[in-house]
C-alpha positions as CSV (number, residue, x, y, z in Angstrom):
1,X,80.5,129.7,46.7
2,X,79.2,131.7,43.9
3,X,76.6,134.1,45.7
4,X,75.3,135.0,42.1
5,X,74.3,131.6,40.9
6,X,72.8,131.5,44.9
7,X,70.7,134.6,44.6
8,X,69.5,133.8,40.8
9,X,68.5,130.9,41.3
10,X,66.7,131.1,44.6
11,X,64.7,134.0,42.3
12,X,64.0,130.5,39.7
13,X,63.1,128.6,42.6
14,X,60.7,131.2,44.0
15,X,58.7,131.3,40.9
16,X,58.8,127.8,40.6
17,X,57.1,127.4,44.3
18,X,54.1,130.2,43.0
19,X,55.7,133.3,45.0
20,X,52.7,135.6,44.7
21,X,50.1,133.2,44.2
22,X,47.6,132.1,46.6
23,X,45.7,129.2,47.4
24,X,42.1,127.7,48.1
25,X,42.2,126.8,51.7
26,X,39.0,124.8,53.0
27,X,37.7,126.2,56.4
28,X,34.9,125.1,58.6
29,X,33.1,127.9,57.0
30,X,33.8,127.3,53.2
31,X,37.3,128.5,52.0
32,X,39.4,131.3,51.6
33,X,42.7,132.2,49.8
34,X,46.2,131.6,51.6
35,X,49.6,133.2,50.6
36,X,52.5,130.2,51.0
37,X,54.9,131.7,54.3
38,X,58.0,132.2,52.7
39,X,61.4,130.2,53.8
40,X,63.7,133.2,54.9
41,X,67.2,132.1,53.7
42,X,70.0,134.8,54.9
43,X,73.5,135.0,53.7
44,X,76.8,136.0,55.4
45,X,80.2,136.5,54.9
46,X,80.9,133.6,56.6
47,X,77.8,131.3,56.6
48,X,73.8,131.3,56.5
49,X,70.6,131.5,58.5
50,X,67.7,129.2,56.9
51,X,63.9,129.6,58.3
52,X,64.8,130.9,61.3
53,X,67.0,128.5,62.4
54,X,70.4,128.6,64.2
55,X,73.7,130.1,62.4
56,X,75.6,127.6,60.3
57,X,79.1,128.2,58.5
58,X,80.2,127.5,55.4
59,X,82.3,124.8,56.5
60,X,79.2,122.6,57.4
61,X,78.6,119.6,55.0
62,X,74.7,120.1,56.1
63,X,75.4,124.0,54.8
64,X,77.5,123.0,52.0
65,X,75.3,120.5,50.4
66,X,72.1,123.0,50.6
67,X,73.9,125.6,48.9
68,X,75.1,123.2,46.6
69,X,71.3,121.7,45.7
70,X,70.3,125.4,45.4
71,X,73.7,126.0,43.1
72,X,72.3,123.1,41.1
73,X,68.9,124.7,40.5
74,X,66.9,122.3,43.1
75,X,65.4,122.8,46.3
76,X,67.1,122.1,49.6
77,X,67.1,118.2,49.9
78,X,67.2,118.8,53.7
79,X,63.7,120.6,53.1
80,X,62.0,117.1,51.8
81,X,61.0,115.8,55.2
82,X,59.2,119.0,56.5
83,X,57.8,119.3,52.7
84,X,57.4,116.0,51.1
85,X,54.9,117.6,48.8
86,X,56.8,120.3,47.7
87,X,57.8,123.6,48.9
């Protein structure tokens, strides 16, 4: 696993899915500007934590093929059916 391809592209990604930016949000009331909740992805020696979610080793094929799409410059596939839009 090379942590550095990981960490710079999850940096790509970021800016590809407007980190910083906000958008128009309609409310009863008019609208009003909402940050995107960022995904919290944590790595560990020996595997990763992804939104929250349980603690899954490097030896998963689930955990291998979403560090592999993120190795490859994509997004998660696994993230698709919670986002089809986009993240």
């Amino acid at each position: 696993i090379d942590f550095d391809l990981i960490l710079e592209n999850v940096k790509y990604l970021n800016l590809l899915a407007g980190e910083g930016t906000a958008r128009v949000e309609h409310t009863l009331r008019g609208a009003r500007l909402r940050r995107a909740q960022p995904l919290p992805l944590t790595l560990y020696q020996n595997g990763i934590v992804m939104c929250h979610g349980a603690f899954r080793p490097y030896q998963d094929p689930s955990t291998q093929q979403c560090l592999q799409d993120i190795m490859d410059g994509y997004f998660p596939s696994e993230l698709q059916p919670r986002y089809p839009d986009g993240i």
